[in-house]
C-alpha positions in Angstrom: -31.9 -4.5 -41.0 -30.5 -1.7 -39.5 -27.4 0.2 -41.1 -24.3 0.7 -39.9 -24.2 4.5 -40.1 -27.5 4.2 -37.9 -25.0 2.6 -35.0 -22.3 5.0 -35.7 -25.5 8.0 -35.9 -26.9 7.1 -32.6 -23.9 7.3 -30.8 -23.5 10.7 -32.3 -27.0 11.6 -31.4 -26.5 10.2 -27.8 -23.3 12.4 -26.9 -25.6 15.2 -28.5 -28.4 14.3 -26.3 -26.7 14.3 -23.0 -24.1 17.1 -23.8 -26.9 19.5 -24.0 -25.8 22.8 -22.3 -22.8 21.0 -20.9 -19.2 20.6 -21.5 -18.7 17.3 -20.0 -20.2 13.5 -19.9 -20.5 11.8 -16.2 -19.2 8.3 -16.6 -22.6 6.8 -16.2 -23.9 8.9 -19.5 -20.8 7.4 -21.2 -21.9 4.1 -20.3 -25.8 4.3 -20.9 -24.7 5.5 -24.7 -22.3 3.0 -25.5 -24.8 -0.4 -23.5 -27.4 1.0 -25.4 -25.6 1.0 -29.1 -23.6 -2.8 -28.3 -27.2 -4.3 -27.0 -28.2 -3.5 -30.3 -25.5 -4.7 -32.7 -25.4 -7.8 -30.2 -28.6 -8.9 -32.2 -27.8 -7.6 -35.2 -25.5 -9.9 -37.8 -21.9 -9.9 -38.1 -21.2 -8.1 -40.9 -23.1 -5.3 -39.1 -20.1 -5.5 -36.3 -17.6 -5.6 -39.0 -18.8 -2.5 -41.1 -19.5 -0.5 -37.6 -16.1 -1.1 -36.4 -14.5 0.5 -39.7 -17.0 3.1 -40.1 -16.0 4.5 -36.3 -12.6 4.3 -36.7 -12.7 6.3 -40.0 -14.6 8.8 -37.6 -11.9 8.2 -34.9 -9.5 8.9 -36.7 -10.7 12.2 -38.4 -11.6 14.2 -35.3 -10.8 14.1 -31.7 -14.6 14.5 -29.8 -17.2 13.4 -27.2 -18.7 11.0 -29.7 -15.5 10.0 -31.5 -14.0 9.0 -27.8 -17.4 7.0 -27.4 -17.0 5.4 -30.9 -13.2 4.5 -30.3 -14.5 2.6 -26.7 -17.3 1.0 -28.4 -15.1 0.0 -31.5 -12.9 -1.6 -28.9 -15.5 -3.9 -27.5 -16.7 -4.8 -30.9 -13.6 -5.5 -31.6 -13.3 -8.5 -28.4 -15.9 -10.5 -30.2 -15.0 -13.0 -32.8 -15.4 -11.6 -36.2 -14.7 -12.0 -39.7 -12.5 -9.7 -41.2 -11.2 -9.7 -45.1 -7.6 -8.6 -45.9 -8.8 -5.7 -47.0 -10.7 -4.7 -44.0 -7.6 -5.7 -41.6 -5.0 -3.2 -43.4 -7.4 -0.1 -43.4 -7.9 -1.0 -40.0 -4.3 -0.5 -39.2 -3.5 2.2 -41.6 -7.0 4.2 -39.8 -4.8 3.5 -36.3 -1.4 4.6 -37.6 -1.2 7.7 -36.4 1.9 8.7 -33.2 0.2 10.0 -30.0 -3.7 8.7 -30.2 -5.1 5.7 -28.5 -7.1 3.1 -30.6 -8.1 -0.3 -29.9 -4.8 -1.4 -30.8 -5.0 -4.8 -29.5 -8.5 -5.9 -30.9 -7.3 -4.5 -34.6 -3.8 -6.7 -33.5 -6.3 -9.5 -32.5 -8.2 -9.5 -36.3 -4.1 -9.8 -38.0 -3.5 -12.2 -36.0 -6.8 -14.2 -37.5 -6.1 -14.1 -41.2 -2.8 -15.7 -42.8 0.2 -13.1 -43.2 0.7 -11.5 -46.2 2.5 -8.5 -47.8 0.0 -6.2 -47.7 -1.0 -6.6 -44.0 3.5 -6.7 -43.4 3.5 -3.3 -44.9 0.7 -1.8 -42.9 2.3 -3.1 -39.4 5.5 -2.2 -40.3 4.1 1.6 -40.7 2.0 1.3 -37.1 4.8 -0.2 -35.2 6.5 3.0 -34.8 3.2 4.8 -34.3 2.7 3.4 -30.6 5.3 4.6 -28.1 5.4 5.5 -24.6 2.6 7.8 -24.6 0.8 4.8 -23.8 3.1 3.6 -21.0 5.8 1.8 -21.5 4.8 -1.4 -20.5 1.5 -1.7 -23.1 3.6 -0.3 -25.6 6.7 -3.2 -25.7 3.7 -5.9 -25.1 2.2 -4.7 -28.5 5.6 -4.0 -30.4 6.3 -8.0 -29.3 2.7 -8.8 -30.6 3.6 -7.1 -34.1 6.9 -8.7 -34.0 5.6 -11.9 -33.5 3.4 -11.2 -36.8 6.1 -10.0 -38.9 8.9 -12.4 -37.6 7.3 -15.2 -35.8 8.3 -15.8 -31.5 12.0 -15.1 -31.5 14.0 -17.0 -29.1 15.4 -14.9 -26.0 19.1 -14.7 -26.6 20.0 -11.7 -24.5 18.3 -10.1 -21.5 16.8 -6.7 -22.4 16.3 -4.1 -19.5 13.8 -3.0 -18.2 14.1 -0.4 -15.7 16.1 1.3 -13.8 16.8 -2.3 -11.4 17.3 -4.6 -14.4 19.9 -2.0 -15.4 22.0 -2.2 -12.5 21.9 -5.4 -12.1 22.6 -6.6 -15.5 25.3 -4.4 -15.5 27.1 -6.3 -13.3 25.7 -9.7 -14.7 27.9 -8.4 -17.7 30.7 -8.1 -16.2 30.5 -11.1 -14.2 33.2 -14.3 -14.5 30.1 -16.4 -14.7 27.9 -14.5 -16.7 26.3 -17.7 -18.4 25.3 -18.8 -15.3 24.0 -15.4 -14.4 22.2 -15.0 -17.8 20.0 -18.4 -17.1 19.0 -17.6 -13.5 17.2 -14.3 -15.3 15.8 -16.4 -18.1 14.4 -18.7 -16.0 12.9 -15.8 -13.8 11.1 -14.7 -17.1 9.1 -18.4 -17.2 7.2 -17.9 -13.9 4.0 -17.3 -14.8 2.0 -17.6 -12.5 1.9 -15.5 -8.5 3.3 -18.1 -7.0 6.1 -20.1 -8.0 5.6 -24.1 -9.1 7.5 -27.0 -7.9 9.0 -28.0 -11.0 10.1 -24.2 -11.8 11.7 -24.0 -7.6 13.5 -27.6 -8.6 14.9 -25.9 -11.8 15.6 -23.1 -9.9 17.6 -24.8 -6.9 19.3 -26.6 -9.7 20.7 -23.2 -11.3 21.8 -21.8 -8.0 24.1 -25.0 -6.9 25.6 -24.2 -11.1 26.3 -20.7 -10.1 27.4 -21.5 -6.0 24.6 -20.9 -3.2 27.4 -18.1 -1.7 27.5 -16.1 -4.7 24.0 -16.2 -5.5 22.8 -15.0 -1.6 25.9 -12.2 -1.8 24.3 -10.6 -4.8 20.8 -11.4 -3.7 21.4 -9.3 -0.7 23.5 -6.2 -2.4 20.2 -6.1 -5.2 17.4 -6.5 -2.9 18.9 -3.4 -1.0 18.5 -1.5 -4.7 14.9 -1.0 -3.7 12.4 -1.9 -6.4 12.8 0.9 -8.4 16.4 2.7 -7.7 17.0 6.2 -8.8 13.5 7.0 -9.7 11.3 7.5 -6.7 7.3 8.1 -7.6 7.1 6.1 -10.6 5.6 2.8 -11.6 7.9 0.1 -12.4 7.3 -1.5 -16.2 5.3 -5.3 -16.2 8.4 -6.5 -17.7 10.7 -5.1 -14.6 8.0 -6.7 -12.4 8.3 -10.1 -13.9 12.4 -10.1 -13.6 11.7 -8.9 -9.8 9.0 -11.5 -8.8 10.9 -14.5 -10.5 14.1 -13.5 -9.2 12.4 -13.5 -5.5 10.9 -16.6 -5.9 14.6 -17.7 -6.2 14.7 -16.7 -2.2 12.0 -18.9 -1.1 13.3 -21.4 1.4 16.4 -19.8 1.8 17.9 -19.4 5.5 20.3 -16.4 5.2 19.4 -14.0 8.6 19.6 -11.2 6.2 17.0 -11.8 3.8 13.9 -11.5 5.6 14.7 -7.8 6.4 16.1 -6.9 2.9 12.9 -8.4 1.3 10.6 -6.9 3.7 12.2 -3.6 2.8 12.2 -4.3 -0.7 8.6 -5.5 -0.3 7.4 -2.0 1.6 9.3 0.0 -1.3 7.5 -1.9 -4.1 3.8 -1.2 -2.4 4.4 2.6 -1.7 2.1 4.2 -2.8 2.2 7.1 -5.6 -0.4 9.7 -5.8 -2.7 9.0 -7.9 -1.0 5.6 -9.8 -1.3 3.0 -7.1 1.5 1.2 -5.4 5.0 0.8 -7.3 4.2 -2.4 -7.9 1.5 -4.3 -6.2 2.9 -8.1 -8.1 6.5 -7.4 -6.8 5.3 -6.3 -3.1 3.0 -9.3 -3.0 5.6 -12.0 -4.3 7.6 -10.3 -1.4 4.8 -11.2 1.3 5.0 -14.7 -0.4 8.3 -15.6 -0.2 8.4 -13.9 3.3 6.0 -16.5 4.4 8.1 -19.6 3.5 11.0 -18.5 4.8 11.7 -20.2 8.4 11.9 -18.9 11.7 10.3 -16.0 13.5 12.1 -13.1 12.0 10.1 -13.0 9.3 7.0 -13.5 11.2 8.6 -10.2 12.6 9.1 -8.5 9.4 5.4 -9.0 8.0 4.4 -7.8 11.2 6.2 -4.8 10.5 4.7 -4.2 7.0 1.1 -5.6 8.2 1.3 -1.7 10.0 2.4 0.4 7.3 0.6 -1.9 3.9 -2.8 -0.1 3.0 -3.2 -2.5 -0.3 -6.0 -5.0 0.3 -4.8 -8.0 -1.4 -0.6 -7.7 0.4 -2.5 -7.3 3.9 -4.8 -10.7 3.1 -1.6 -12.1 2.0 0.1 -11.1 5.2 -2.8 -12.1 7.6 -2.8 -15.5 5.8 0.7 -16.1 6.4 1.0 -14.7 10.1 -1.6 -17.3 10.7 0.0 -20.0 9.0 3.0 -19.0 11.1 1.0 -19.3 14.5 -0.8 -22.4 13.7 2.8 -24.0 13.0 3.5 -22.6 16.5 0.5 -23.8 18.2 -0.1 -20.4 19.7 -2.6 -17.5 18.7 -1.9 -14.7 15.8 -1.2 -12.3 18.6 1.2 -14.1 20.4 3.4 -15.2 17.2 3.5 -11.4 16.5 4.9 -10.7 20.4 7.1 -13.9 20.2 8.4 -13.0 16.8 10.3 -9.5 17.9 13.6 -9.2 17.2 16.2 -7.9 19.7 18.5 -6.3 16.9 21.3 -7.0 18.4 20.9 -4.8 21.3 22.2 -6.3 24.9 20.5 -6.7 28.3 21.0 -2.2 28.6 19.6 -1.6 25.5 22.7 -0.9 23.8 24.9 -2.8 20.9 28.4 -2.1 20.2 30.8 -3.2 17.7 34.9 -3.0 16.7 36.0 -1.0 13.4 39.9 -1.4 13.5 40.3 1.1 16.3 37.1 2.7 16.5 34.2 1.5 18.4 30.3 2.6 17.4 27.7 2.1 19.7 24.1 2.0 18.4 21.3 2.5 21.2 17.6 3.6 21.5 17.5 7.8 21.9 13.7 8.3 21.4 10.7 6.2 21.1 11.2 5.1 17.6 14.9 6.7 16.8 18.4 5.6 17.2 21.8 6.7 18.2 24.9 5.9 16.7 28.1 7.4 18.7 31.7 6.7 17.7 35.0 6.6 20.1 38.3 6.0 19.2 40.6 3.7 20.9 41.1 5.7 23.6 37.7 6.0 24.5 37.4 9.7 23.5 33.9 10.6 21.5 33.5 11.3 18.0 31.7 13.7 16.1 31.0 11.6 13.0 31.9 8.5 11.0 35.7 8.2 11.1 37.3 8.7 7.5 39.5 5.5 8.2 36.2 3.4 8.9 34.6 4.7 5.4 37.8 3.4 3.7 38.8 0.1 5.3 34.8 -0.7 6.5 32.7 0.6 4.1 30.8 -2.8 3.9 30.4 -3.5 7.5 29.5 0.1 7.8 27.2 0.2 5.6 25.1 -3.4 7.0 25.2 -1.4 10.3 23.4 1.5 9.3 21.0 -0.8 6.9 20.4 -2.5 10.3 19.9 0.7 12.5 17.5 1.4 9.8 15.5 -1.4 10.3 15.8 -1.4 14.0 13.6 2.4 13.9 10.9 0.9 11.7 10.8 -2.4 13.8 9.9 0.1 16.6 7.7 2.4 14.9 5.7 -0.9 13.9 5.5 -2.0 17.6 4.3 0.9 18.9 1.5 1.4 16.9 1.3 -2.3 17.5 1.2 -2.0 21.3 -1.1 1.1 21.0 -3.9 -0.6 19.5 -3.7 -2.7 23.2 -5.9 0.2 24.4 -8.3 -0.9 22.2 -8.5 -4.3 21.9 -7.8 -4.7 25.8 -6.3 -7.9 25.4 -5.1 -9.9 28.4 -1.7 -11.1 28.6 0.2 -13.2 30.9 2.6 -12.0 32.7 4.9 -14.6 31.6 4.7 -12.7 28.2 4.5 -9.3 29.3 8.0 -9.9 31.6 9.8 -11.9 27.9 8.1 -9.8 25.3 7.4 -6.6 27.0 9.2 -5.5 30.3 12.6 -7.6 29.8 12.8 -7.1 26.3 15.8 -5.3 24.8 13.9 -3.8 21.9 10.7 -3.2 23.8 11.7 -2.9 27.5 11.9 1.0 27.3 8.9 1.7 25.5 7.1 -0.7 27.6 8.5 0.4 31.0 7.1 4.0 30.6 3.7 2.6 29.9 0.4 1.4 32.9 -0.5 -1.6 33.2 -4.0 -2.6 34.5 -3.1 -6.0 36.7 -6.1 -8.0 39.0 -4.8 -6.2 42.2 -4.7 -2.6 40.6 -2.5 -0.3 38.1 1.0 -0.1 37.9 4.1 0.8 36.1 7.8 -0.2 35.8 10.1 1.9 38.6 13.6 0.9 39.3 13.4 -2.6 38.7 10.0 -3.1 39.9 6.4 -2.4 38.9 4.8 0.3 41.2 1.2 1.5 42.2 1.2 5.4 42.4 2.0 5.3 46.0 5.2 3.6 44.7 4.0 0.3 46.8 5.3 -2.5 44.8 2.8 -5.0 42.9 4.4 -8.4 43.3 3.9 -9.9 39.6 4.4 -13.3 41.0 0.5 -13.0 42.6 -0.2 -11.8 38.9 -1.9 -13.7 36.3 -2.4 -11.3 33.5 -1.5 -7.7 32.7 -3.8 -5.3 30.0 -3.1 -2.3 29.2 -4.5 0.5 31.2 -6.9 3.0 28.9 -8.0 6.1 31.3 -12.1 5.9 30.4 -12.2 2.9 32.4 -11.0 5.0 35.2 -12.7 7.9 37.3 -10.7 11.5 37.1 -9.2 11.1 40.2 -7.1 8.3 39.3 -6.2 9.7 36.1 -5.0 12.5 37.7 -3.0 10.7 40.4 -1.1 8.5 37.2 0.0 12.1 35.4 1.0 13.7 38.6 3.2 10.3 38.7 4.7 10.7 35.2 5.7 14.1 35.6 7.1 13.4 39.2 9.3 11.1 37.7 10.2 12.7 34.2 8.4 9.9 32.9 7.8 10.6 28.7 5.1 8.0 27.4 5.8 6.3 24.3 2.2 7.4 23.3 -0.5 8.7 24.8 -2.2 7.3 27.6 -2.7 8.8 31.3 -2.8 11.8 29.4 -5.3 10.5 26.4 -8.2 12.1 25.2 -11.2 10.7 26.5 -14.7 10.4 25.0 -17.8 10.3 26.8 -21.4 10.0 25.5 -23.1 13.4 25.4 -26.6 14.2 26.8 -27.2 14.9 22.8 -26.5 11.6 21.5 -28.6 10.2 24.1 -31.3 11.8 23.1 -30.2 10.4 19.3 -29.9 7.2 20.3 -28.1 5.1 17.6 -25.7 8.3 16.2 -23.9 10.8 16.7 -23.9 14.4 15.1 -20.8 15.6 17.4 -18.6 15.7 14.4 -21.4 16.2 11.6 -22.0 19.5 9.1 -17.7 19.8 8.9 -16.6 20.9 5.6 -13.4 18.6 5.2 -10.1 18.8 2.4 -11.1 15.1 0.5 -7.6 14.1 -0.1 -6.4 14.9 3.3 -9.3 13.1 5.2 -8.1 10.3 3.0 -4.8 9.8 3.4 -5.2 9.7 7.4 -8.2 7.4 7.4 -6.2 4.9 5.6 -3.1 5.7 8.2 -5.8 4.6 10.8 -7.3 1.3 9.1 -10.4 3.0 7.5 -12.0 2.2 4.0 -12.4 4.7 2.3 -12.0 5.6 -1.8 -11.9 9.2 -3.3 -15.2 10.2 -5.0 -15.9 12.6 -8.0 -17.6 13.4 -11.2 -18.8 9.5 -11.2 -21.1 6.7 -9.6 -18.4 7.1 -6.7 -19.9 7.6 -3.1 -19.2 5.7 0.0 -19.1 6.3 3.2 -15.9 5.8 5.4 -16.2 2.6 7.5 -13.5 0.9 10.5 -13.8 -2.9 10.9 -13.8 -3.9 14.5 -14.5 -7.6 14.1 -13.3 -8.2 18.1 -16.6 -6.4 19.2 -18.4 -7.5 16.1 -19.3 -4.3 15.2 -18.3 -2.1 11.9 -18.2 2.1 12.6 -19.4 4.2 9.8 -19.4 8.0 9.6 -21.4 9.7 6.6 -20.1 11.7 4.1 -21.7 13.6 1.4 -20.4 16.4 -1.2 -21.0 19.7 -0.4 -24.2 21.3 -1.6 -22.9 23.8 -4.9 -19.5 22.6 -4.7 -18.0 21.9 -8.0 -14.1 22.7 -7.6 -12.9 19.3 -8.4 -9.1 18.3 -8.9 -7.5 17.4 -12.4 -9.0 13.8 -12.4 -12.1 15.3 -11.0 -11.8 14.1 -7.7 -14.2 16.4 -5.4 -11.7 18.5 -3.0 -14.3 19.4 -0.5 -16.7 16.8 1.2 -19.2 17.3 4.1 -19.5 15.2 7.3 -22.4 13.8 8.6 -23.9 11.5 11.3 -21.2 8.5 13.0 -22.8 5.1 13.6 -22.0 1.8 15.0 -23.6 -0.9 13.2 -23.7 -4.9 14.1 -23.1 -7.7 12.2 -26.6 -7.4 9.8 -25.6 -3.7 9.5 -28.2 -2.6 11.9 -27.5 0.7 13.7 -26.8 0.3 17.4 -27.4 2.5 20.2 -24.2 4.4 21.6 -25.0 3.4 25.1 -24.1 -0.3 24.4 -20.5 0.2 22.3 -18.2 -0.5 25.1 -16.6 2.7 26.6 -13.0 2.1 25.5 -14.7 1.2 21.6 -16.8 4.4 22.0 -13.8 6.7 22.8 -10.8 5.5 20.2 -13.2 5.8 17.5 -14.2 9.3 18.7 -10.8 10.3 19.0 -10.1 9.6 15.6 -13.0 11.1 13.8 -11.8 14.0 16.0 -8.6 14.0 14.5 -9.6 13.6 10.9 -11.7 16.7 11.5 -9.5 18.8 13.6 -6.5 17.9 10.9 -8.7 18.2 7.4 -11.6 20.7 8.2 -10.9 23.9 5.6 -11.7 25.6 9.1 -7.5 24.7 10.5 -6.7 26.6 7.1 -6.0 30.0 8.1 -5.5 30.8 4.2 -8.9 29.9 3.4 -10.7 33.5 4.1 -8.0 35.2 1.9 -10.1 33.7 -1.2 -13.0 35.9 -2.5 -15.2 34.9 -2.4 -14.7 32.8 0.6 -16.5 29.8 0.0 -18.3 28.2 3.2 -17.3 31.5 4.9 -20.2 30.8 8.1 -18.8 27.9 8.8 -15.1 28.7 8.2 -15.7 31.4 11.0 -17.2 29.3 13.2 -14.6 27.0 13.3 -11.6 29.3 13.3 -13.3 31.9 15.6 -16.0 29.9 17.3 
């Protein structure tokens, strides 16, 4: 039988091995050292697993090393199975682990106390590792395994109080303390803590109904509303809130569900987009709290919350939240009986703005009116009773209205992100060229008083020809009037379908009539297949051989609807890829790190990858030829590989030749200097 010091040696030897005239193990060394080691003692009998586990941790826990951090993973997985430890065994195990600011396999030693009866031994030696794990682990792992040792030592102690959690908890219970109806208050949040589960039960909504009528439905949705406007995480922007705060969040939500207050489905979609913000290099705040947000969302009636997930759906990069978002926008238009895209243009909300685009409301004697300046932006102008203009906020309106002041600007708030939404929204029309009827394009487009201006500076493609919105009538560029009522459907115009001609008619029109397009379109970038990738056939090389900042190509393929994930130092390449179901076709563009580039970032992240070849595969992943992706297809996609490496080539860094030496210098000249 083999020994144990012959599992811990071979490790040892493996690190050895592959560490030869390095400084570093790739992840998949790691792994082939520790499968090949756990393969073994999978065969080999228990007490082999018992004696190994010891036997690295008294290694572990001497020296800090290659093949010490090996051991302390493998002594982890060991540690999963179930095994036979003696009392002795269990409290060398946690007095080997008792030391402040080291990670062990705390929960698998926790796992083998938890097995054998308590005694006073095994008390004493997790009452001296209980103060050994603190936050350098993170605070949420580190409460979850104080609890488990508490739970040893103590047995389950009832919840008599609610403990805080984060910075939200804190505010809130706060106030919960100081509350007439505290009690009341106090079971609402322990009844938050049962939820289990993503989605809330029936029988935990009917206790929950039942401890909202206790409290009063009015009180509950006043201090709903002043607490989802906290944000997730007040106070502390870029950090990750604790499981514990995520559980008090998502229960509390599920609270909502149902409810029919016109303020909520704004306020949660806010809170929702705050919670799955993403920080660099963590992940989202909290993917559970932005995800119970999309739930809740999607039960709550009507067609301004269809409105709000359609304004997250365009700024949510997190898989899972933008299923959960799809799912229930279709839910919503099957309950409709129309399709997914016309539940998102029936679902836009006015904001309050009448039939000139303006809304206006009464302070005491100051009026405010809030109307569209820009594409996306607002503006907010005060008079006084006289009629005479304002500079700023009246002090006499911050004293006697600060409440109804501050709603407003909440809702001018969301009234700028509701239109940044819709025009990337009605942008992606170019691509998808999606007819729509002109009953929809007057109610949800032209004569709407959110949309009406963005739409109105935009061509439309109709059957008889193009045209555009011109004092109270759509025009062709000879300013003839198209009579919509011979119309049967509208798409919007993209200028590739178009000779040059025309397109240069339609911009001598815009600037004719000081007409400022929302985005670009008469004067879009258009891109046409070369003589070169004809000759290629099924790619193209006109964006190939770029040398492009990793992180920064990132971040704006993911603006865009790429996939993409970071690679380094690991099994970690892929290639960038854009879904475009419609055509049934999925566009692909190579990438590869660049050949003797090792500058990698602090979680050795490559910072410099190379382009290569862009393809348009079908549904079997089969390479197509270029000449059969439809024009408008061809171009879009183009244009954005274009931008990604006009934006993140080291060649737009005018910086980069002051290094020495310069690395790529050949091609950093050629792009800055052609």
């Amino acid at each position: 039988m083999t020994s144990q010091t012959e599992f811990v040696a071979d490790i040892i030897a493996g690190v050895r091995r592959q560490m030869s005239g390095k400084t570093d193990l790739w992840p998949f060394e790691q792994d082939e050292i520790l499968n090949s080691v756990l393969e073994r003692l999978k065969d080999a009998p228990p007490e082999a697993a018992t004696e190994f586990t010891l036997s690295g941790l008294r290694l572990v826990r001497q020296e800090q090393s290659w093949p010490t951090y090996i051991l302390n993973k493998a002594t982890g997985n060991v540690l999963r199975r179930k095994l036979n430890f003696t009392e002795d065994q269990v409290v060398e195990m946690i007095e080997l682990v008792s030391v402040p600011h080291r990670e062990f396999p705390f929960k698998g030693i926790l796992k083998a106390a938890e097995s054998l009866p308590m005694s006073p031994r095994i008390a004493d030696a997790l009452r001296g590792l209980r103060p050994c794990i603190t936050e350098f682990l993170g605070g949420g792992e580190a409460r979850d395994l104080h609890a488990r040792i508490d739970n040893l030592l103590h047995g389950p102690a009832p919840q008599t109080s609610l403990e805080v959690q984060g910075s939200w908890s804190q505010i809130v219970f706060q106030e919960i303390s100081a509350s007439a109806q505290r009690s009341a208050w106090e079971r609402i949040f322990f009844h938050t803590a049962e939820l289990k589960s993503s989605e809330a039960p029936k029988k935990w909504r009917a206790t929950a109904r039942q401890l909202v009528e206790e409290l009063g439905r009015a009180v509950f949705l006043e201090a709903a509303g002043r607490w989802l406007a906290l944000g997730s995480s007040p106070h502390r922007p870029g950090v990750q809130i604790s499981s514990g705060e995520a559980e008090y969040q998502t229960g509390f939500l599920w609270f909502l569900a149902g409810e029919t207050d016109d303020r909520l489905p704004g306020l949660l979609a806010n809170f929702g987009g705050a919670a799955l913000k993403k920080i660099p290099m963590l992940g989202a705040v909290s993917q559970k709290v932005g995800n119970a947000c999309v739930n809740v969302l999607a039960e709550l009636p009507g067609l301004e919350p269809v409105s709000q997930l359609s304004r997250l759906a365009q700024h949510v990069k997190y898989d899972t939240a933008q299923r959960l978002i799809e799912k229930a926008l279709t839910r919503a238009a099957e309950r409709a009986g129309v399709s997914r895209n016309q539940i998102e243009e029936m679902s836009v909300p006015d904001c309050g703005l009448g039939p000139d685009g303006t809304r206006s409301e009464r302070f005491g004697d100051y009026s405010v009116r809030v109307s569209i300046e820009e594409t996306t932006s607002a503006a907010v102008t005060w008079t006084d009773k006289q009629g005479k203009a304002l500079k700023s906020v009246p002090a006499a309106v911050k004293e006697h209205h600060a409440g109804e002041w501050k709603d407003l600007q909440h809702t001018v708030k969301d009234m700028e992100k509701m239109l940044s939404a819709h025009r990337t929204r009605i942008e992606r029309l170019l691509l998808s060229q999606r007819a729509i009827s002109i009953e929809a394009l007057r109610t949800c487009y032209l004569d709407h008083a959110l949309l009406d201006g963005m739409s109105r500076r935009l061509i439309w493609q109709f059957e008889s020809g193009l045209g555009v919105w011109h004092q109270g009538r759509i025009v062709d560029d000879t300013e003839r009037e198209i009579d919509l009522t011979t119309q049967k459907t509208a798409r919007l115009w993209h200028p590739v379908l178009s000779d040059a001609q025309t397109i240069l008619h339609w911009r001598c029109w815009l600037e004719d009539h000081d007409v400022r397009q929302p985005f670009k379109q008469a004067h879009r970038e258009v891109y046409l297949i070369t003589d070169a990738e004809r000759q290629t056939g099924t790619h193209s090389n006109r964006f190939a051989a770029h040398i492009l900042r990793q992180h920064q190509f990132a971040a704006l393929s993911e603006q865009r609807g790429w996939t993409f994930r970071l690679m380094g130092q690991w099994d970690s390449h892929n290639n960038p890829t854009l879904e475009l179901p419609q055509f049934g076709l999925r566009v692909q563009y190579e990438v590869t790190f660049p050949e003797n580039e090792n500058e990698v970032s602090g979680h050795r992240v490559y910072l410099l990858i190379r382009t290569g070849a862009l393809r348009f595969l079908n549904e079997n992943l089969e390479s197509q030829p270029l000449e059969s992706v439809p024009p408008i297809v061809f171009s879009e996609v183009m244009r954005e590989v274009d931008l990604f490496t006009g934006v993140a080539s080291i060649g737009s860094d005018p910086a980069w030749g002051q290094h020495q030496p310069v690395p790529f210098r050949e091609y950093w000249n050629e792009f800055s200097f052609g």
